[in-house]
Each structure stands twice: as C-alpha cells, then as structure tokens.
C-alpha positions in Angstrom: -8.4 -2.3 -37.7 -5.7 -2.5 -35.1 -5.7 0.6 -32.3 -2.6 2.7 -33.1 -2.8 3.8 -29.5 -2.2 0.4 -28.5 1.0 0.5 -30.7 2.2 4.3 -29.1 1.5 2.6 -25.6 3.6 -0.5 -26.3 6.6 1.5 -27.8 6.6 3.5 -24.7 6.8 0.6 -23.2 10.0 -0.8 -24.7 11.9 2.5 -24.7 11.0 2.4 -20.8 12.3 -1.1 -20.7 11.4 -4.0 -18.5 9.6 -2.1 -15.2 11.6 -4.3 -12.2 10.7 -2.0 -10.1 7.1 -3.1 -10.0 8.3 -6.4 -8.3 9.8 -4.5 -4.9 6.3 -4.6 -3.2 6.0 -8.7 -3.7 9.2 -9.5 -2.5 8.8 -7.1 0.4 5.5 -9.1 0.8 7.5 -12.3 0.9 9.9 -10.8 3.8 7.2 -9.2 5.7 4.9 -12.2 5.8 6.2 -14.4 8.4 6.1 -11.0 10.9 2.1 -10.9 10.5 1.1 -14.4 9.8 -0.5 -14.6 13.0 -2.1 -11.6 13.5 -3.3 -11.1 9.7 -4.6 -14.9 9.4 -3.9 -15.9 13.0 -7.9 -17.7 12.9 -6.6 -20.4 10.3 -7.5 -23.7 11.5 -3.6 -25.2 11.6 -3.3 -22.6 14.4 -6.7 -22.2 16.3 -9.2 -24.9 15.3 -11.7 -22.4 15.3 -14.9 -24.2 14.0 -16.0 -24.4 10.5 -18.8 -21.5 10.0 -16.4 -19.1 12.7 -13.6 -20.0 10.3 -16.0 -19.2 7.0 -16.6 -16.1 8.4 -13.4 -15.1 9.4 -11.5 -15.7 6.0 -14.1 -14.2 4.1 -13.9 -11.1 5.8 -10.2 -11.0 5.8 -9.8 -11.6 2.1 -13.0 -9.2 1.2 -11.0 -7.0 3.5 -7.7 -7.6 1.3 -9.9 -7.3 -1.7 -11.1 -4.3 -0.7 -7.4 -2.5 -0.5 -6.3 -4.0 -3.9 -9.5 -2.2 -5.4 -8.8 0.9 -4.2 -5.1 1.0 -5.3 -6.5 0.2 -8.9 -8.9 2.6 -8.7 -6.4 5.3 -7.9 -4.3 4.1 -10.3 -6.5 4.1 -13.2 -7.3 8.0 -12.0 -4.0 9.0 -12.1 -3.5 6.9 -15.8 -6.6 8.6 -17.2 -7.3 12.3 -15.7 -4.0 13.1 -14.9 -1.6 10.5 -16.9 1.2 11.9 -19.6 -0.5 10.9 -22.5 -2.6 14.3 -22.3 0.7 16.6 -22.1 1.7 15.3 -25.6 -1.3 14.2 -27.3 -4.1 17.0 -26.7 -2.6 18.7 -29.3 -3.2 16.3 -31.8 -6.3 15.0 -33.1 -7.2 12.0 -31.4 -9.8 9.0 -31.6 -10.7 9.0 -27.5 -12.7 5.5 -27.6 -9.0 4.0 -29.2 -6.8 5.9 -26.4 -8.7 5.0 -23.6 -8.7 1.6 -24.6 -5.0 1.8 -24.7 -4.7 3.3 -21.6 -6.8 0.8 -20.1 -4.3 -1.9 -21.5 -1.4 -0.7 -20.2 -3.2 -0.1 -16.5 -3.6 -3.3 -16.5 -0.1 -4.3 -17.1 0.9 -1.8 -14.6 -1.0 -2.8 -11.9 -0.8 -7.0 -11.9 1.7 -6.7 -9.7 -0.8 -6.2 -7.3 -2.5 -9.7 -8.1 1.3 -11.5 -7.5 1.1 -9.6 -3.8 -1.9 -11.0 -2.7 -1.1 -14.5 -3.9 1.7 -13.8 -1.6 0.0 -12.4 1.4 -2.8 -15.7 1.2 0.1 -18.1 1.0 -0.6 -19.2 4.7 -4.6 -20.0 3.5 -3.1 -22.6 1.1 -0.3 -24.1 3.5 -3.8 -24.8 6.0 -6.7 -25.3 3.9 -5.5 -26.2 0.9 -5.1 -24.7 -2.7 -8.5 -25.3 -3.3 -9.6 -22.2 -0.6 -6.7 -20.1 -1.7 -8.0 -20.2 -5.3 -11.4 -19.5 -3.8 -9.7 -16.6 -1.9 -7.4 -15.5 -4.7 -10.4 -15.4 -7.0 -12.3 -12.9 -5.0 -9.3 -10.2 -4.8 -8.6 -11.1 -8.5 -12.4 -10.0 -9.3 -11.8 -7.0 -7.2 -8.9 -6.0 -8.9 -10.9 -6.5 -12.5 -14.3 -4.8 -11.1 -12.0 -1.7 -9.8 -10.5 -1.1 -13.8 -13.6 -1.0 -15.4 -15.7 0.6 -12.8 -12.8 3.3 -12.1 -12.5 4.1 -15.6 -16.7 4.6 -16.0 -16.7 6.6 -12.6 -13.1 8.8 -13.5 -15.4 10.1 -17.1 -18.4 10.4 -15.3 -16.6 13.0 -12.5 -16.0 15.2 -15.9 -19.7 14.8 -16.9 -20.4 16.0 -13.3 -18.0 18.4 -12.5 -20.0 20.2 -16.1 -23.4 19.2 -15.3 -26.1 22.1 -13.6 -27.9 19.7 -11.7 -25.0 18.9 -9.6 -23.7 22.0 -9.0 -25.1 22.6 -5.0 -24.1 18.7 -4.5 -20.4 19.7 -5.7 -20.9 23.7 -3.9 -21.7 22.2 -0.4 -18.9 19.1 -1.1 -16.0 20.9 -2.6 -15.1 22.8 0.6 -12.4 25.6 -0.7 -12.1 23.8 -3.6 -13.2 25.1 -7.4 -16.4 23.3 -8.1 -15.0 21.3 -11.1 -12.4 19.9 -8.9 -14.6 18.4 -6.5 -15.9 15.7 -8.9 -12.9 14.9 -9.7 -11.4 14.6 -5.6 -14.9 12.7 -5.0 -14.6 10.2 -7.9 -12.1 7.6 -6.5 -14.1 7.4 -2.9 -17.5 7.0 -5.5 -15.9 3.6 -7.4 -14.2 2.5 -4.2 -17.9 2.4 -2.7 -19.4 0.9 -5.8 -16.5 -2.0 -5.8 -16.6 -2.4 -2.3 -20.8 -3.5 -2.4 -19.7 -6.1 -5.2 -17.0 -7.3 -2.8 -19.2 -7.5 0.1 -21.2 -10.2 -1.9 -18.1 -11.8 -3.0 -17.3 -12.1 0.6 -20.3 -13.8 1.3 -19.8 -16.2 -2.0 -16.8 -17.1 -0.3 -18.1 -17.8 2.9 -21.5 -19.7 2.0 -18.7 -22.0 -0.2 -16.9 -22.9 2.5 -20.0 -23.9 4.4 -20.9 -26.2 1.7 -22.8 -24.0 -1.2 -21.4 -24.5 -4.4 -22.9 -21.5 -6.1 -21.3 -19.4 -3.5 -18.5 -19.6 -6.1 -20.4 -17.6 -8.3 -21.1 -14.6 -6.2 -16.9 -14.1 -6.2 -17.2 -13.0 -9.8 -19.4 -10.4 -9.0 -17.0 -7.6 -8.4 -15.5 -8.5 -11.3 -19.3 -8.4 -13.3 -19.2 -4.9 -12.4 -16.8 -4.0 -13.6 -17.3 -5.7 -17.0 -21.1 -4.0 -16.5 -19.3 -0.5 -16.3 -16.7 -1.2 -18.8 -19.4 -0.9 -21.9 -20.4 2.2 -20.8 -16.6 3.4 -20.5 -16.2 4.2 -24.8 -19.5 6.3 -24.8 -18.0 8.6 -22.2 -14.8 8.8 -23.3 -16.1 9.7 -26.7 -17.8 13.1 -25.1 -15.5 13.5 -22.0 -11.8 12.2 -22.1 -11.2 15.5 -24.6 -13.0 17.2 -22.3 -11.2 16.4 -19.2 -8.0 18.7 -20.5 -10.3 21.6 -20.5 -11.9 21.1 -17.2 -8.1 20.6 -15.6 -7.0 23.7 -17.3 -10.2 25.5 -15.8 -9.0 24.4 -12.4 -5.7 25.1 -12.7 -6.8 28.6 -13.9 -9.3 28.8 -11.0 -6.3 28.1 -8.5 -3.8 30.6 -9.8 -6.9 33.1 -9.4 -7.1 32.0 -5.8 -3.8 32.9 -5.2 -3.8 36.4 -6.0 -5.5 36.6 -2.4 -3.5 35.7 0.5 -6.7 34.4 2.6 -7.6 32.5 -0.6 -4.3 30.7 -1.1 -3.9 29.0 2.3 -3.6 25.4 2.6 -4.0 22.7 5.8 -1.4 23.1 8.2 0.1 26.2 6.6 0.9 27.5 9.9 3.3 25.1 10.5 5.5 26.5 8.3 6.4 29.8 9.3 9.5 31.5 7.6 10.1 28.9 6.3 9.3 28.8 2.1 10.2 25.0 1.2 7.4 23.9 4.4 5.4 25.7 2.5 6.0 24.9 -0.8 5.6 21.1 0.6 2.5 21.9 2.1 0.7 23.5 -1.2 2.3 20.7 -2.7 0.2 17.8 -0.7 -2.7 19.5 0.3 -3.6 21.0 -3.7 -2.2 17.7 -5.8 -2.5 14.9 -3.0 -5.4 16.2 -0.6 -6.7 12.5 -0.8 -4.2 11.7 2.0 -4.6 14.3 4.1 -8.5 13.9 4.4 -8.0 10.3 4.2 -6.0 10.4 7.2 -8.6 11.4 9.1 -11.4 9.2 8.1 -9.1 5.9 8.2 -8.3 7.0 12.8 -11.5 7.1 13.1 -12.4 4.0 11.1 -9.1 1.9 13.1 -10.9 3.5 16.3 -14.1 2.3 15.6 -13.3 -1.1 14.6 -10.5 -1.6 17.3 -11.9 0.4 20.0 -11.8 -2.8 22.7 -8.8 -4.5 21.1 -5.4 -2.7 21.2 -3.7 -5.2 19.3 -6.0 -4.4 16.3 -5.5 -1.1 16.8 -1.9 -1.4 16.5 -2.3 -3.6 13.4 -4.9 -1.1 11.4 -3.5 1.9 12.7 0.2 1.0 11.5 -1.0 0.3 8.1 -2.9 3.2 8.2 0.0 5.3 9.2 2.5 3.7 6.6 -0.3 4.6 3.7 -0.3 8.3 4.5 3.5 8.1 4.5 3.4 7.7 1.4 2.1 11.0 0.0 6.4 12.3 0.7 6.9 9.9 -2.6 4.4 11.4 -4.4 5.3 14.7 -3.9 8.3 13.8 -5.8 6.2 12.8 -8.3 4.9 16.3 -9.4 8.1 18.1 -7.7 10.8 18.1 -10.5 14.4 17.8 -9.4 15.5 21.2 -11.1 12.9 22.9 -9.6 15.1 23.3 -6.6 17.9 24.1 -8.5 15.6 27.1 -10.3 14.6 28.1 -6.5 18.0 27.8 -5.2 17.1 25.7 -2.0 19.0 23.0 -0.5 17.7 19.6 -0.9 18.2 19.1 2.4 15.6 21.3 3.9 13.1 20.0 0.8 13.1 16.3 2.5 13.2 17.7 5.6 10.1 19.5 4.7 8.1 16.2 2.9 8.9 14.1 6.0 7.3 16.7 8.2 4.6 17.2 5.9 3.9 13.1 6.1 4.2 13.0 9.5 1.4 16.0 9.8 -0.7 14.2 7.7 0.1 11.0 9.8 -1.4 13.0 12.6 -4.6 12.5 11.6 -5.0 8.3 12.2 -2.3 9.0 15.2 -5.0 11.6 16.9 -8.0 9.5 17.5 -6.5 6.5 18.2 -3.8 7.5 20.0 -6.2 8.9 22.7 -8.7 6.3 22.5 -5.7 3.7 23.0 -4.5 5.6 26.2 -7.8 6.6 27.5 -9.0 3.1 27.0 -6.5 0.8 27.8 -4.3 2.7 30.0 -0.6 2.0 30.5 -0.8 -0.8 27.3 -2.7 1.8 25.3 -0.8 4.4 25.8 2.7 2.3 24.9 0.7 1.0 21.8 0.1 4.9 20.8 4.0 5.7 21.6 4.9 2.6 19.0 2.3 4.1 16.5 4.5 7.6 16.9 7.7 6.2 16.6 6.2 4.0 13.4 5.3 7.4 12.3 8.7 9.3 12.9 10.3 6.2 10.4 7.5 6.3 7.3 7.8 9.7 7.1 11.6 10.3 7.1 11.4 6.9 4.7 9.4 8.3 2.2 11.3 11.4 2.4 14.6 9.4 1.6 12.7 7.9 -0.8 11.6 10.6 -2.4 15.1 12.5 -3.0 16.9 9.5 -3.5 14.9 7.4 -6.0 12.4 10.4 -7.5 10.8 7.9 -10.5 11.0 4.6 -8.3 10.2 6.7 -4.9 6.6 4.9 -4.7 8.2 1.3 -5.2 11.0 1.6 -2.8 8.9 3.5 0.2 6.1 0.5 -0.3 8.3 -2.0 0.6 10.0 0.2 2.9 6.6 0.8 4.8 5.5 -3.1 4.3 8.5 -4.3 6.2 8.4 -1.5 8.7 4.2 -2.3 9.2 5.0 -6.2 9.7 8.0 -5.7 11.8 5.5 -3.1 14.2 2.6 -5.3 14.2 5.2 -8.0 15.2 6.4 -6.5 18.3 3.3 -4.6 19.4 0.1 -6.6 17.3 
C-alpha cells in the first residue's frame, strides 16, 4: 500500500515549487574555492610532493574532517524536520499513522539536504585535478556515507531524546545537564551533539579506510561505508520509536513551552545569556530570548568550537585564522535563523522599527561570535605577538561583516535568509583565509 504521507510531502512540494535556493551554497562553493585551495588541500602532491603515507594521512583527515561537517548539518537538519518541522502544527490534530509520516519526512530530508553532497564534490574538486578521479571517488564516498549515516542515526537519536527526556532513570543525568533549562528540554538540546558523536566514531574509521587505501589496502574501501552502515543499523530501529514517540514529541514540546511561560512569571527566572547587554532597550532583548531559548546550540557552541580552534591551532596562526573564520561565520548564522521563528508582522503587532530589530540580530550574532573570538583571540596575541594579534583584529573585523550579513539577510530575504547568508559567509571565510590563512 503506498504511504499517503509520501503523497502530502510531494504535493507540498510542488505547490512550493522548484527550491533554487538550495543551489546558492554550491555555487558559492565554486567561487570561494580557488581563495582556499591552498590552505584547505595545500598538502596535495601537484603542490608539495609530500610523500605517499604523509599524503594518506593528510587527505584522510581533511575529508573525515569535511565529512564530519556535512554530518552535523544533516543531523541538525533532520532535528529541525522531525521535532520541530511544520508537519506537527497541522497534522497533530489528525489521526496519524507515525511509522508512514516519519518515513515521509525522512524522504523529503533527504531531498532537502543533497545539496550538501553537490558542495563537497565541489570543495574536493582539487583532489581529482591531482590524484585522479579514482581518490576523489574514494574521498567523495566517505562524506557521502557520512551524510547517509547522519539521516538515519539523527532520526533514531531525535526519538530517543523523547524516550529520555520521559524516562526516570535519566532524570539526574538530564537535572545536572540541563542547566536553567526544564528537564524535558535538555534531551532534546543534547540529542544532536549525541548523533554528531556517534557519526563522527563511524567517520573516524572511514577516515582510516581511506587512508589504509591509499597505501595500498584494498579493503580499506570498505571501512568508508561504515558511517553509512550506521546509519542503515539505526534506521531499523527508527519505525519502532516513532510508533511510541513521534506523537509523543508534541506533548513533551507543549510541556516545555508550558514550563517556560511558567519561568517567566519570575523576573530572576526569565533571564537569558547576555541579557545585560540590552538595557532599555526591548527589541535587544527580544533578540536575545529569541537566540538563547530557540537557538542556544550556537551560543554554547560558540564556546566549545574557540577552544577547540585554540587547541588544535595553538602553534600555527594561520590555522587559527582558517578554523576560527569558519567558526565565526557558523555562529553568524543564528541572525538568519532568528528570522526563522520571528514572523515579519510581529514587528508590525509590536510597533518597532525594523531597523532597530536587525540592528539587534547583528549584535546578538556578533555576541555570540564572542565566544570562538575570546579564546583565540588571546591565545593568538599572547602567542604569537604582533602576527597574532593582527590575525585576532582580522577575525573581529570577519566578525563585524557575518553578523551585519546575516542580519541583512535576515530582514531582507526572511524564507531564503539561511541560503543567501551561507554563501555570504562562504565567500567572506575564503576571501579571510585568503589574505590572512
């Protein structure tokens, strides 16, 4: 019997019509290559003539790397399709077969997101013009088996968080995680960084695959499908779950929607990161409950990618400048989705100017920003004095141009903000690591 979801989903589809927008980031890829060719795959052996098992290593790393960044846009992807996707506002009032839905909404991720498969075949162009198609298939394969691995094992991980956030043998795990958080909220904030770890073991071994090919192993071929194993591993456990929890995740959401508005009946209660940057001024503050409440992720994700760029290019500025500007342009990015939760007659209902609402998204971006520009920032200038420091200046001004990007973005485009601020931010990252990388 054919899945009338899959029927809904595709009708959607056509009233929507063809999404073009989806193809900004590929062609941005294609402009912003030649800027970061040789700092992103500067070890190829056309350029260096680095020796066979340094090269092995190298690309392996790089694409498991790549890999790696692919997964855990899928993965957020398929949480915002699932948990928080608009199929729930208009069908959780209907009777609904969940193992059907999800299915759906599994097909259409997966249209959605192949985009992402066309921009890494862009970005290891440069592995093919040196080493032959041969490697870049080797290389493509790997991110492709990422990209698979990261639909089914987001989708098993996003139903489990539901199980979790209801389950009484979790509840101190989630009490001393969640922070000021409800309880039930915290599975759900903790779910994404959960599959992200889970993908990212299957694509350390794909990595190594890769890399025991290139020395010769021909097996090594089939540890790149491992990623992508998992995920097909996860997947069968994906329509038991959604049997007993996809229903299940509209209640839990309404019980921490109801557990916020509670929190806001106390002053102390409702306060948010940053909040004293606002002052007397309300649409600040409405920007900053905005992306500390729905988009937290890159706020606290902020932080943990500084000191991951400072740890990793703590004697090497020019790495610093390379990870720390692409750290920089992905928290930039939460002014876009703002937008995406901020309808455009709200202001209108509120009576504020749009003006001051951008103003306040690019200042809340740029706050965010503060947390990979804060560690390595100081570690650049304390480290590598006079070059550190100018590397740290670049990183701020790259920081000043994200955030009033995605801002622009934001009010200008609203539905396409996230397409038009990535390439924005992909051009602005290669042209930064260009001059400064």
């Amino acid at each position: 019997m054919a899945n009338p979801y899959i029927r809904v989903h595709r009708t959607i589809a056509r009233h929507r019509g063809w999404q073009w927008y989806r193809l900004i980031p590929v062609l941005a890829a294609v402009a912003a290559l030649p800027l970061v060719n040789d700092t992103w795959l500067g070890f190829l052996p056309k350029d260096s003539g680095v020796p066979p098992d340094a090269y092995a290593m190298a690309l392996s790393v790089a694409v498991g790397r790549l890999s790696n960044l692919i997964a855990a846009a899928v993965i957020l992807a398929s949480y915002s399709a699932l948990v928080r996707g608009p199929d729930r506002a208009v069908l959780d009032v209907h009777p609904i077969r969940a193992r059907e839905l999800v299915t759906a909404i599994a097909r259409s991720t997966v249209k959605t997101q192949l985009y992402l498969v066309g921009l890494a075949g862009v970005i290891l162009l440069p592995v093919a013009q040196a080493s032959g198609f041969p490697v870049y298939g080797a290389a493509l394969m790997l991110v492709v088996s990422a990209w698979a691995g990261a639909l089914g094992v987001g989708f098993l991980v996003h139903l489990g968080g539901v199980w979790a956030a209801y389950s009484e043998r979790l509840e101190g795990v989630l009490d001393a995680l969640r922070g000021d958080n409800p309880r039930m909220q915290a599975a759900l904030i903790y779910a994404p960084g959960v599959a992200l770890v889970m993908v990212g073991v299957g694509t350390e071994f794909g990595s190594m695959g890769l890399a025991a090919w290139l020395n010769g192993w021909t097996l090594g071929l089939l540890w790149l499908m491992i990623p992508a194993g998992l995920g097909l591993a996860a997947w069968l456990g994906v329509g038991s779950l959604a049997h007993r929890y996809y229903v299940r995740a509209s209640l839990l959401l309404a019980e921490v929607d109801g557990a916020w508005a509670h929190a806001d009946e106390s002053e102390h209660a409702s306060r948010v990161y940053l909040q004293g940057l606002a002052g007397q001024r309300p649409e600040l503050l409405r920007a900053l409950r905005n992306g500390w409440r729905s988009h937290r992720l890159f706020a606290t994700g902020g932080w943990v990618l500084g000191f991951l760029v400072l740890v990793v290019s703590w004697n090497d500025p020019a790495s610093a400048a390379f990870w720390g500007a692409g750290a920089i342009a992905w928290v930039s990015g939460v002014a876009p989705k703002m937008a995406s939760v901020d309808p455009r007659w709200l202001d209108d209902a509120l009576g504020v100017r749009r003006s001051d609402v951008l103003v306040a998204r690019a200042v809340v971006a740029a706050s965010y920003s503060m947390g990979v520009l804060g560690p390595v920032g100081v570690s650049l200038s304390i480290r590598h004095g006079g070059v550190g420091a100018t590397v740290a200046l670049g990183l701020l001004g790259l920081t000043i141009v994200t955030a009033v990007s995605g801002a622009w973005a934001a009010g200008a485009w609203r539905r396409h903000a996230q397409w038009t601020y990535s390439a924005i931010a992909l051009v602005a990252w290669a042209g930064f690591v260009r001059v400064w990388g």
